[in-house]
NUKE-347603 format. One line per 4 residues: number of its first residue (from 1); their letters; for each residue z, x, y of C-alpha. Coordinates in Angstrom, 2 decimals. Layout:
// NUKE-347603
NUM) A) Z X Y  ...
END
This chain:
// NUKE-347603
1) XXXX) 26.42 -124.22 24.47  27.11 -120.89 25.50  27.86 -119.83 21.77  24.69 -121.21 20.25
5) XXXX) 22.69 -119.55 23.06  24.46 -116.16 22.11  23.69 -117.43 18.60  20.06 -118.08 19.21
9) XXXX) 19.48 -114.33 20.82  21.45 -113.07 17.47  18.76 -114.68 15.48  15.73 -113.82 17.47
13) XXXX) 16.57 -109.87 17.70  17.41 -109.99 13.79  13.63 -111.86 13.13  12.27 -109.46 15.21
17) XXXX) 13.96 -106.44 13.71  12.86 -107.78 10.47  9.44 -108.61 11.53  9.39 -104.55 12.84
21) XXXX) 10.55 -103.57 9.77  8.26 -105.64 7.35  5.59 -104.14 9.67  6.28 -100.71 9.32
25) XXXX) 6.55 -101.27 5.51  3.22 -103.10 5.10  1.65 -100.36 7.12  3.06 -97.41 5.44
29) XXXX) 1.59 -98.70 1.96  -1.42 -99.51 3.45  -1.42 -95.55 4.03  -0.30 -94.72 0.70
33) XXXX) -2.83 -96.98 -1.21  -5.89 -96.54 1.36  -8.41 -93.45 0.07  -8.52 -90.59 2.40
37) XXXX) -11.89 -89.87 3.81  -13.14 -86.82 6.21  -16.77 -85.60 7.38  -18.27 -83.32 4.44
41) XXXX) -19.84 -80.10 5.95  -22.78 -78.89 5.17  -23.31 -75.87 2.89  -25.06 -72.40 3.75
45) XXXX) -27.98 -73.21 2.02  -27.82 -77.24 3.32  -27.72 -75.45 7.18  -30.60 -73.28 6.20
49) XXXX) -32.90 -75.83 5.11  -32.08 -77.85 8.01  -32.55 -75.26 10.58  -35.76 -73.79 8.99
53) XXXX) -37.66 -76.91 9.91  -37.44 -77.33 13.48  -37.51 -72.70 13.49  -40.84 -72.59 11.65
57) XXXX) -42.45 -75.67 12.90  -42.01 -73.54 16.39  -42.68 -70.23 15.09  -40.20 -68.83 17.13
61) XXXX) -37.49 -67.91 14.19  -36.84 -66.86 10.87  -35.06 -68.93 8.30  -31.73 -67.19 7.12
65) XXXX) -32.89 -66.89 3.97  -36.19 -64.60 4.53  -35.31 -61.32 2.67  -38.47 -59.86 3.71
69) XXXX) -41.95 -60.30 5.69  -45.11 -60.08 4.24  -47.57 -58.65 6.31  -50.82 -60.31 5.56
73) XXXX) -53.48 -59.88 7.76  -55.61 -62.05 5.97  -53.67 -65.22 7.00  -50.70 -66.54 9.59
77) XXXX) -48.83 -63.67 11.04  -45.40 -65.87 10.41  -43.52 -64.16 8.09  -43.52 -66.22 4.76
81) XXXX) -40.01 -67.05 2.97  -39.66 -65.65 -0.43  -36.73 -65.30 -3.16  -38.86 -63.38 -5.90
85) XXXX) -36.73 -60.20 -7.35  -37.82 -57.00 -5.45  -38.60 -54.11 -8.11  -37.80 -51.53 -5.41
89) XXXX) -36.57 -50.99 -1.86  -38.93 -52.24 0.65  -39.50 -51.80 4.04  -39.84 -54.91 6.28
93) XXXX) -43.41 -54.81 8.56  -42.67 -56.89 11.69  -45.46 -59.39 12.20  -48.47 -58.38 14.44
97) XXXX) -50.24 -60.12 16.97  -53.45 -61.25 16.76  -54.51 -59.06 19.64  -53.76 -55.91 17.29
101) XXXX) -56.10 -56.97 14.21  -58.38 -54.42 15.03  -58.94 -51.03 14.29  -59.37 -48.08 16.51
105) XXXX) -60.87 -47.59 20.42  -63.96 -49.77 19.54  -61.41 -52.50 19.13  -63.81 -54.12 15.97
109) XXXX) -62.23 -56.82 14.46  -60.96 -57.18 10.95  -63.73 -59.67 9.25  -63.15 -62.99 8.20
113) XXXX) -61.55 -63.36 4.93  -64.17 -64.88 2.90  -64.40 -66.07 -1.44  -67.06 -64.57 -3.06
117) XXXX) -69.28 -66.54 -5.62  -67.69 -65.90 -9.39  -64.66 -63.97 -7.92  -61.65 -64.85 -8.95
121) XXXX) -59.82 -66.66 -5.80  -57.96 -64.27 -3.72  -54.34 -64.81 -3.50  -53.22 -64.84 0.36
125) XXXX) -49.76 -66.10 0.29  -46.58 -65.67 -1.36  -44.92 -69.08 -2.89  -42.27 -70.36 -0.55
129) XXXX) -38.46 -70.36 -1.31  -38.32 -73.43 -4.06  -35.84 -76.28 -1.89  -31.95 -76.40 -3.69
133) XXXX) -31.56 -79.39 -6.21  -29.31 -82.13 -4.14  -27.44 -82.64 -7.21  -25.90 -78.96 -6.50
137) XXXX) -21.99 -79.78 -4.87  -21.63 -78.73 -1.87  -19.20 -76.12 -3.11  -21.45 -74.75 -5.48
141) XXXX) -23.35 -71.92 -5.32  -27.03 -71.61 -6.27  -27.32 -69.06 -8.76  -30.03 -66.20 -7.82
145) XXXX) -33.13 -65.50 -9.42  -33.05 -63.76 -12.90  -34.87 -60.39 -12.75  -35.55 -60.40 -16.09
149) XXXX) -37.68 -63.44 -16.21  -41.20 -62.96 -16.43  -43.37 -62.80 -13.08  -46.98 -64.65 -13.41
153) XXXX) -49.51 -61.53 -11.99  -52.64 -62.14 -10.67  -55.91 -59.93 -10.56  -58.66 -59.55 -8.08
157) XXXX) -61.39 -57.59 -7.84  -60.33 -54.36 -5.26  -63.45 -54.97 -2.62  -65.02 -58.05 -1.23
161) XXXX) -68.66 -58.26 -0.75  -71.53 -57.04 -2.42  -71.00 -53.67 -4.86  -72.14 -51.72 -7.83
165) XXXX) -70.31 -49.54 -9.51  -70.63 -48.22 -13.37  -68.65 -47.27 -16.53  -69.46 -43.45 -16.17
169) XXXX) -66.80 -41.05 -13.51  -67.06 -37.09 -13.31  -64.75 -35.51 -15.86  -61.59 -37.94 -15.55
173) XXXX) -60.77 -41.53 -15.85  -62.23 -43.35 -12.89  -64.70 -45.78 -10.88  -66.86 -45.27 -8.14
177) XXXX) -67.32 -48.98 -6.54  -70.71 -48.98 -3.93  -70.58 -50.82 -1.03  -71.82 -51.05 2.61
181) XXXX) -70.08 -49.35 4.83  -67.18 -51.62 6.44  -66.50 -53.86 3.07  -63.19 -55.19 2.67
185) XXXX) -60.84 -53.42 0.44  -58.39 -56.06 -0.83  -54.93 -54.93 -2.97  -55.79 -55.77 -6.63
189) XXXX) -52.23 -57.45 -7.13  -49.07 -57.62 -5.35  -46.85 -54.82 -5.32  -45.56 -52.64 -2.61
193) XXXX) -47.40 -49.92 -0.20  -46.75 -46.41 -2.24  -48.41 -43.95 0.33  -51.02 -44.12 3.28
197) XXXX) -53.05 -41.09 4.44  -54.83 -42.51 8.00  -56.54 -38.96 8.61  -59.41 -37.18 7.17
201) XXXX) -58.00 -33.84 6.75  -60.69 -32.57 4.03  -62.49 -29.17 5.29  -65.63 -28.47 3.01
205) XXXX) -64.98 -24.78 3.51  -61.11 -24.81 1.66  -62.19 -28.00 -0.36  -58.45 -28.58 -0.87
209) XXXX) -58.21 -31.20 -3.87  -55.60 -33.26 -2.08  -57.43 -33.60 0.90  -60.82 -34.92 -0.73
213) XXXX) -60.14 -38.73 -0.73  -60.23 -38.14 2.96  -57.97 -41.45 4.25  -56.87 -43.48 1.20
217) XXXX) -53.80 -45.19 0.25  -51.98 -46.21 -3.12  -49.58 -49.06 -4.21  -46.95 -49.47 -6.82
221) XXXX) -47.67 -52.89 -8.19  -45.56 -55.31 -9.60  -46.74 -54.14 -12.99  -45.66 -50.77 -12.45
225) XXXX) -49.01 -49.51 -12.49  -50.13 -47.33 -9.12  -53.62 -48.19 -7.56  -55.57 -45.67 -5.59
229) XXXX) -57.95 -45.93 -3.65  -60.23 -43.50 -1.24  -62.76 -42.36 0.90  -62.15 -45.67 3.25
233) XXXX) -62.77 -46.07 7.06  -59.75 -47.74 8.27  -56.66 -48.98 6.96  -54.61 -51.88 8.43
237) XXXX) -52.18 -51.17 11.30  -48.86 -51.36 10.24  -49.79 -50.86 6.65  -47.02 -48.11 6.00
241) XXXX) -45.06 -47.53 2.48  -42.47 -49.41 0.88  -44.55 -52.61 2.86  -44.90 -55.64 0.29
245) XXXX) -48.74 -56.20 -0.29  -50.27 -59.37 -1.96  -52.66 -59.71 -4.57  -56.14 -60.00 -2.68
249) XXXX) -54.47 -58.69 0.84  -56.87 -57.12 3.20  -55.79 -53.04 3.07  -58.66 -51.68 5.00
253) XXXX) -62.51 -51.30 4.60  -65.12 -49.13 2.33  -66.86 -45.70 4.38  -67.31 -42.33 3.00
257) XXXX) -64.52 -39.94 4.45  -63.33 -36.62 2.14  -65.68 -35.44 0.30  -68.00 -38.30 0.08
261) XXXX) -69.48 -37.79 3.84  -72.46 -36.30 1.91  -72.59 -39.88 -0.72  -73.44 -43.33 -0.30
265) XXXX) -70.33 -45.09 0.90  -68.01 -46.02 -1.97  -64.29 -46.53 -3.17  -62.74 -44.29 -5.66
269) XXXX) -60.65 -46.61 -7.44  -58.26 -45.07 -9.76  -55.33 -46.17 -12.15  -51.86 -44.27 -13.07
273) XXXX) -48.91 -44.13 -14.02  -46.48 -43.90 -10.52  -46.31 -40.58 -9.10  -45.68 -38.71 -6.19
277) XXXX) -48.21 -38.83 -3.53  -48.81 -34.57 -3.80  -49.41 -35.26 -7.40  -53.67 -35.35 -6.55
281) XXXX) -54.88 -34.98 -10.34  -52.69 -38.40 -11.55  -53.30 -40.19 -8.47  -57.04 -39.88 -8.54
285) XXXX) -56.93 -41.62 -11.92  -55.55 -41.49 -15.23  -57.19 -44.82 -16.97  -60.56 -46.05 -17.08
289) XXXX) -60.98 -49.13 -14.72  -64.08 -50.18 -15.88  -62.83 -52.38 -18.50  -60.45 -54.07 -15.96
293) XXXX) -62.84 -54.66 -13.30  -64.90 -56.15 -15.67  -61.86 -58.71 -16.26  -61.36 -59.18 -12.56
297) XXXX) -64.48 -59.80 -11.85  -64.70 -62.68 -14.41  -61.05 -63.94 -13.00  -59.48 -62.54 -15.91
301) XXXX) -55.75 -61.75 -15.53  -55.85 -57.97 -17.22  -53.02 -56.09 -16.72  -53.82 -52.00 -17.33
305) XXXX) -52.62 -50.42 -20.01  -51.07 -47.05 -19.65  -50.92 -44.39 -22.27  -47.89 -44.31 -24.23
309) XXXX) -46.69 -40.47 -23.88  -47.90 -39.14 -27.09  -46.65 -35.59 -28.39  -49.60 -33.37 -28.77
313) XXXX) -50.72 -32.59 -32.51  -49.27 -29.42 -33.49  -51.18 -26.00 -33.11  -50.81 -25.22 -36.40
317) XXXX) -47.89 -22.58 -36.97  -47.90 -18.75 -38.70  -47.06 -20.09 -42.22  -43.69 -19.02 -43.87
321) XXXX) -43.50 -16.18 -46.32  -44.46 -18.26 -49.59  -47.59 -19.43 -47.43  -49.23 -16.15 -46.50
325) XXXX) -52.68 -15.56 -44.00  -54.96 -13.56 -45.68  -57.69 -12.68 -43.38  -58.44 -9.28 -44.25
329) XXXX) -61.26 -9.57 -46.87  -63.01 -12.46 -45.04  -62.59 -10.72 -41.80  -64.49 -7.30 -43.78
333) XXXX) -67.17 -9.68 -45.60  -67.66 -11.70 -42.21  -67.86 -9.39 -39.60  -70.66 -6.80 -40.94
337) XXXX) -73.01 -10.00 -41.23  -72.08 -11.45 -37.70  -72.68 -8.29 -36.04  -76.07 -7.71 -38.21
341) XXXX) -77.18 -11.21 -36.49  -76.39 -10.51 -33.03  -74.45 -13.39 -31.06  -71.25 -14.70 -30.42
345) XXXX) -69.39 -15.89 -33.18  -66.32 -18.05 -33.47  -64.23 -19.82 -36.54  -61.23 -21.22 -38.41
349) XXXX) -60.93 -21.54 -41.90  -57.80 -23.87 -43.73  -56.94 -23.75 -46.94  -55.33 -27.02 -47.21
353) XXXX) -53.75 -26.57 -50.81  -51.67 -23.70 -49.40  -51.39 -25.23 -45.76  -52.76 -21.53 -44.26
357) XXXX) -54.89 -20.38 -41.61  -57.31 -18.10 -43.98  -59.50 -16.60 -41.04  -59.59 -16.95 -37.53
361) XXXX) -62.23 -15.17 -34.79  -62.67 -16.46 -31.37  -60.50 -19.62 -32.56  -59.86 -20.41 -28.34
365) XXXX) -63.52 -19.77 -27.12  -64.99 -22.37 -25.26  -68.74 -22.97 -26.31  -71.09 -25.16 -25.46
369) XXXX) -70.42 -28.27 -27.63  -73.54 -29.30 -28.31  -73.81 -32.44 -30.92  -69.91 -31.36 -32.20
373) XXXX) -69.05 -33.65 -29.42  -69.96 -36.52 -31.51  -66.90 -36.39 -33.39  -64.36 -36.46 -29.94
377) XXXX) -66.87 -39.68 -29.11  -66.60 -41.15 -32.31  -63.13 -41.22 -32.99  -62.71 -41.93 -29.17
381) XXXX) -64.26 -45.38 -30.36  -62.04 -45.63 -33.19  -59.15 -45.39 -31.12  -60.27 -47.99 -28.39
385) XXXX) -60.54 -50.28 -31.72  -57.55 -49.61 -33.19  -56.52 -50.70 -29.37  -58.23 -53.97 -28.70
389) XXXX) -60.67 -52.37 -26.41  -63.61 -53.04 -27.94  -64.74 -54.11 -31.88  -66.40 -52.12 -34.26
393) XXXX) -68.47 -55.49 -34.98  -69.35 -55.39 -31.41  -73.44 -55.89 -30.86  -74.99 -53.81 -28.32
397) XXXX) -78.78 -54.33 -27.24  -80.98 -51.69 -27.33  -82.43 -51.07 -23.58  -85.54 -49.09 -23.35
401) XXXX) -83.82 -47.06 -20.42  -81.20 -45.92 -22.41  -83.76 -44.15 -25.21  -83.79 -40.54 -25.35
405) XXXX) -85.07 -38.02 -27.92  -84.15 -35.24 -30.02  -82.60 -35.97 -33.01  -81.68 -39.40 -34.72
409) XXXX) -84.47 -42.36 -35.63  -83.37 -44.94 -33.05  -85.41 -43.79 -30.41  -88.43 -45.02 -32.39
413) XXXX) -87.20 -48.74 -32.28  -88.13 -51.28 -30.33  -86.01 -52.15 -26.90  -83.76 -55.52 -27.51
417) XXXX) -83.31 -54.47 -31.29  -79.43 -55.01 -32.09  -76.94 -52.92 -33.46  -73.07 -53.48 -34.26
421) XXXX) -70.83 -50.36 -32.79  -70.22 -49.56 -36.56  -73.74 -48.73 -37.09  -74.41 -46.78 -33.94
425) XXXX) -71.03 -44.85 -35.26  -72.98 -44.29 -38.26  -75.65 -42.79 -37.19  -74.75 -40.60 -34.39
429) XXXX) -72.50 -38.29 -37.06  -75.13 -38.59 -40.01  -78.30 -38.58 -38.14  -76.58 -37.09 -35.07
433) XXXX) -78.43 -39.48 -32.92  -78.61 -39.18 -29.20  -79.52 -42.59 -28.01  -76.96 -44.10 -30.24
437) XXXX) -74.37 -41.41 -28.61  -75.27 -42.85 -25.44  -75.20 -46.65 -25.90  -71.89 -45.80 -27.14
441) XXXX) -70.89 -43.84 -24.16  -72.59 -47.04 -21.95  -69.95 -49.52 -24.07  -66.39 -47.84 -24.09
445) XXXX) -67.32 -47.00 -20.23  -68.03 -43.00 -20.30  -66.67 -40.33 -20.22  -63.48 -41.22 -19.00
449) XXXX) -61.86 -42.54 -22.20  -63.24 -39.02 -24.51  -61.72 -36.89 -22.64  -58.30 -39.08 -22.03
453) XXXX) -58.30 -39.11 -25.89  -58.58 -35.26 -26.19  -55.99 -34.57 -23.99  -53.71 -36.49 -25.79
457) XXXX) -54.23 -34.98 -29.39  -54.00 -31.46 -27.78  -57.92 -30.89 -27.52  -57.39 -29.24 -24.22
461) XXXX) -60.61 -26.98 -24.32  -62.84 -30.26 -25.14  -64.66 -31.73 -22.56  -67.46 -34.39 -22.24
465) XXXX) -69.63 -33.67 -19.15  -72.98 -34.54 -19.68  -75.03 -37.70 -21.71  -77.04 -36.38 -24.80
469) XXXX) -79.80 -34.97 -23.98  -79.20 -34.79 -19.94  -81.47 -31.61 -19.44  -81.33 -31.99 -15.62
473) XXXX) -77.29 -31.49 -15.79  -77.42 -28.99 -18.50  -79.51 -27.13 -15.84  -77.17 -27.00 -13.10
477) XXXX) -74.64 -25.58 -15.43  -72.79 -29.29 -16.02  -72.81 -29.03 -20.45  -70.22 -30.61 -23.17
481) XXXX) -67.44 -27.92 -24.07  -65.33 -27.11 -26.98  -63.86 -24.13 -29.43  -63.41 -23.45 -32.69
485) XXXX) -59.38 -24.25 -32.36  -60.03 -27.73 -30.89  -62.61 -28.32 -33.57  -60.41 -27.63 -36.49
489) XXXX) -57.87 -29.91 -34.66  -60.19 -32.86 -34.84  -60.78 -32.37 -38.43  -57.75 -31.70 -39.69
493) XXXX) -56.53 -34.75 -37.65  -59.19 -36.98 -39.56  -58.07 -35.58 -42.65  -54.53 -36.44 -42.26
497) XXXX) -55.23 -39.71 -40.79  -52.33 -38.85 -37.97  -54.77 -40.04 -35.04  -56.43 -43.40 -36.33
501) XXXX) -55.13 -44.06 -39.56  -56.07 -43.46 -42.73  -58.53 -46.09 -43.03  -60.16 -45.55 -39.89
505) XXXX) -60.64 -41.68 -40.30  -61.92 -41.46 -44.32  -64.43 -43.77 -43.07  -65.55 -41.20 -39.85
509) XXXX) -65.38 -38.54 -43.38  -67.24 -41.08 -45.08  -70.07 -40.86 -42.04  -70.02 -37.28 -42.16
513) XXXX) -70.36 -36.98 -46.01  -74.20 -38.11 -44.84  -75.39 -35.86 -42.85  -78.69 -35.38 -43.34
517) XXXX) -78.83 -31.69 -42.13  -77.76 -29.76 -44.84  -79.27 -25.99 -43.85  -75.77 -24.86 -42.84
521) XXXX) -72.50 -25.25 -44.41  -73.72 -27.19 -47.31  -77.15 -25.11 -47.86  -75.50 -22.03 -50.55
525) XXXX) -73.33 -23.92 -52.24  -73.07 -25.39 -55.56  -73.93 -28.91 -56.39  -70.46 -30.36 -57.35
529) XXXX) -69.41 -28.82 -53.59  -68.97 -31.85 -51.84  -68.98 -31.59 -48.49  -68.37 -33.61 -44.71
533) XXXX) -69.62 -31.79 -41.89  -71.13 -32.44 -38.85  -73.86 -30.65 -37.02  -74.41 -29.29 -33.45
537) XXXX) -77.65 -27.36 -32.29  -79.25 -26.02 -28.80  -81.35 -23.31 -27.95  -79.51 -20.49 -28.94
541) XXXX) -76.60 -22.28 -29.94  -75.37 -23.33 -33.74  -72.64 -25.09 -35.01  -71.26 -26.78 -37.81
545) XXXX) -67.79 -27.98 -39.05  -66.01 -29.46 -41.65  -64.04 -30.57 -44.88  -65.43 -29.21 -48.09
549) XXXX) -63.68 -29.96 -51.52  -64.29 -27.42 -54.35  -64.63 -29.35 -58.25  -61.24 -28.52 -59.27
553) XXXX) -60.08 -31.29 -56.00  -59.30 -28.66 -53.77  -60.17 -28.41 -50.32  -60.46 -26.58 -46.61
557) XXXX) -61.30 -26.98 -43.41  -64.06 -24.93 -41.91  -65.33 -24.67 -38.57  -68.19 -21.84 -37.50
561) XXXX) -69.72 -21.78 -33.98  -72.37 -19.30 -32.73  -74.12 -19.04 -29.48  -76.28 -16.24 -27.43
565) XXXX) -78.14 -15.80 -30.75  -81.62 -14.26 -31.18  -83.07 -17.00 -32.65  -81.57 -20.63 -33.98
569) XXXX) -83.28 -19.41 -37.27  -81.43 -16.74 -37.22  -78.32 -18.33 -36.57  -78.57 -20.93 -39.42
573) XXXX) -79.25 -18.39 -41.93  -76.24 -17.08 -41.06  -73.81 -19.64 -40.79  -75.39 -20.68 -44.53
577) XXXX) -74.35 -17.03 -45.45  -70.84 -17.15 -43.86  -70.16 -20.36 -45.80  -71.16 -19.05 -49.27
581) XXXX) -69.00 -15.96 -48.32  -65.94 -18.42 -47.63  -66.71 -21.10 -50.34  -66.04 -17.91 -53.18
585) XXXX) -63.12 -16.54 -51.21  -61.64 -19.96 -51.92  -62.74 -20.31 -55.26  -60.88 -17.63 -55.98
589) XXXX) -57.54 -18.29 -54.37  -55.09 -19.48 -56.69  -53.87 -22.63 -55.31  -52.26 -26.08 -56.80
593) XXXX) -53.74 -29.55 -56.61  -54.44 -30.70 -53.02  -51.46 -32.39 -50.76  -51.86 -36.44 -51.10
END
């Protein structure tokens, strides 16, 4: 009895060794086959996005992944989350109270934004941060925005509120835009704060051309175009460069500080190229707005265009020893009869077969253009064609306010009669016709563009001031310039085609092979002369240049320009004379068949 009780403990502490170890076994596989499992954590951007919620709903933090604030006084003060590539350092503007939206010790509030009728909706806001695909792994990292990709830009028109403004600026590439007093001036796209000026520093006694836009501003927009504008009131506190700006932000309101204390309120709006801020002859303006606020206006999306840097045409060179100048003989035969007249005399003559400068006297004085200017205007047109600007086929109304007279036969039609741009072309080099000159002027938007297009063919002593037949401006000294150099640039550059094209420019010949006034270049010479020439003619003042080809297909370039004379008579007898002089010097040059 006592041996099977010793026997029965035997057993029980074997079953329940057994038992212990069958245990352990069962649980160690269960280890080894069971998956392991653990809490996932959240990534960065996964903790952003769930911490942004509860921080913006209170307004009382920033989401981590705000790289800058946008200061827009036009809407919430909360700075507004973006990821869009910057396209230069910025400055972050803390946000402002609404306490401090006003401007100066009369505390006047900034007013309410508003949408004007027709205007192209102002954009107040910058997209928000798009949310992270939840497909992403938690381990994976978003990749950033490519800065190459193409940014959507929008447009608005620079001021709110009621405003005129016209295609016509002084003598450079710009727009005047009217308004009452206190308008809104609004950023025309987004881009970043380039320079603020808050104090009126011009003194009409040192008239320092810096300080005459008074307090003005510029930005640097996302199109790389700079924006200037002047002669404001205020600007918006805390407004201060490298300060991201969106399109149709408030940037401060219309008055008349600088220069324009003495005008009706307005904006000078110009468009450049970026520059620095001492740079005042850019900044003011360096391409014609009009155009573009036209777009705006209409809630076009027009980005500017900014000239290409174009080398100057060449002034032509002292030839090489197989191309010699002879000037002597023309210089003895011309001179006794310009003297004999009385007057100021100035011209070039080209042979083109021999690629010399044949005469030259008073090549760089400036003289009053009169209708010469025609040909800068004309192939100003030409150009904006060859650009897209406008269309030759364009139709432009006849308005009875736009009629002037002196020469050409348009001013005898009707108002509301119709002409394409072509035929106003046309006629102001063959007929030399004012009013078509100036519905021209009216349709590429002024002066502006002329003189943009001289400068860049090297017709630095050409300048459009004044509308044909402006007798109030030519009186206060304001007239259309030019010289015999620039002159025989402009032809020469239609005869080569180098400017427009070939196409283009023998048509602008073709014009000019019309003219009707033939008592000066053309008058003494033979019949099989043929010549193209265009005309110019004020009191005391005669001109006439251009291309004429002898029988034997040879041809040259000849500009002559008079002024201070005794009598226009007088003058066109002899510029008929100096032409006959210079049509037999050529004949008589020995010379091979004309470049092609």
């Amino acid at each position: 009895m006592h041996h099977d009780r010793k026997h029965n403990r035997l057993v029980s502490s074997l079953t329940v060794t057994v038992v212990i170890v069958l245990a352990g076994l069962l649980v160690g596989a269960a280890l080894l086959l069971a998956p392991t499992t653990r809490q996932s954590l959240p990534s960065p951007d996964e903790q952003v996005a769930d911490e942004a919620q509860p921080a913006q709903s209170a307004q009382s933090a920033q989401p981590a992944s705000v790289e800058r604030a946008v200061l827009n006084p036009l809407t919430t003060r909360t700075p507004i989350p973006t990821t869009r590539p910057e396209r230069r350092p910025t400055t972050t503007a803390a946000a402002v109270p609404d306490e401090a939206n006003s401007l100066g010790a009369a505390g006047a509030a900034w007013p309410t934004p508003r949408q004007e009728p027709g205007r192209n909706p102002t954009a107040t806001s910058v997209p928000p941060t798009p949310e992270v695909a939840t497909s992403i792994p938690a381990s994976a990292t978003p990749l950033p925005p490519d800065p190459t990709a193409p940014q959507e830009l929008t447009y608005v028109f620079p001021v709110r509120g009621t405003c005129q403004y016209g295609p016509d600026h002084h003598d450079y590439p710009a727009t005047d835009i009217f308004c009452p007093v206190g308008s809104e001036v609004v950023a025309p796209t987004s881009g970043t704060v380039d320079f603020v000026n808050r104090i009126d520093r011009w003194n009409p006694e040192t008239n320092i051309p810096a300080d005459r836009g008074g307090i003005m501003l510029a930005i640097i927009g996302d199109d790389g175009v700079r924006y200037y504008g002047s002669h404001l009131q205020d600007i918006v506190p805390n407004l201060e460069p490298g300060v991201r700006v969106a399109a149709g932000q408030l940037l401060g309101t219309v008055g008349n500080s600088g220069n324009a204390r003495s005008t009706p309120p307005h904006l000078h709006f110009g468009i450049s190229r970026p520059t620095t801020p001492d740079d005042w002859e850019t900044r003011r303006g360096a391409v014609p707005p009009y155009p573009y606020l036209q777009a705006w206006e209409r809630g076009e999306m027009l980005t500017p265009v900014l000239p290409a840097p174009q080398p100057a045409q060449p002034t032509p060179q002292p030839p090489s020893p197989t191309q010699p100048v002879v000037t002597d003989r023309l210089a003895q035969e011309l001179q006794p009869l310009f003297d004999q007249t009385g007057g100021t005399f100035g011209g070039i003559v080209y042979d083109i077969s021999t690629q010399s400068i044949v005469y030259s006297h008073n090549a760089d004085l400036v003289f009053a253009s009169a209708s010469l200017i025609k040909i800068p205007i004309v192939m100003t047109v030409y150009q904006l064609a060859n650009q897209g600007v406008v269309s030759l086929d364009d139709q432009i109304v006849l308005q009875a306010n736009v009629i002037v007279g002196g020469s050409g036969a348009i001013q005898y039609s009707a108002p509301g009669t119709i002409y394409s741009v072509r035929e106003l072309c046309a006629r102001m080099i063959y007929d030399s016709d004012n009013t078509a000159a100036n519905m021209l002027l009216d349709h590429i938007g002024g002066f502006a563009p002329v003189n943009q297009v001289m400068a860049q063919v090297g017709a630095g002593q050409t300048l459009l001031q004044r509308r044909m037949m402006d007798m109030q401006a030519q009186a206060a000294g304001i007239d259309n310039l030019t010289s015999p150099a620039d002159m025989f640039l402009l032809v020469r550059t239609l005869r080569d085609g180098t400017l427009l094209g070939s196409a283009a420019s023998q048509e602008i010949i073709g014009f000019m092979q019309q003219t009707t006034n033939r008592q000066k270049i053309p008058a003494y010479l033979p019949p099989d002369a043929v010549v193209s020439h265009k005309v110019g003619s004020l009191t005391g003042v005669e001109h006439d240049a251009g291309i004429v080809w002898l029988p034997d297909g040879r041809a040259y370039i000849v500009v002559l320009m008079s002024t201070a004379l005794p009598s226009n008579a007088v003058g066109v007898a002899t510029l008929a004379e100096a032409s006959r002089i210079i049509y037999a010097y050529e004949q008589q040059l020995p010379g091979s068949a004309p470049p092609q």
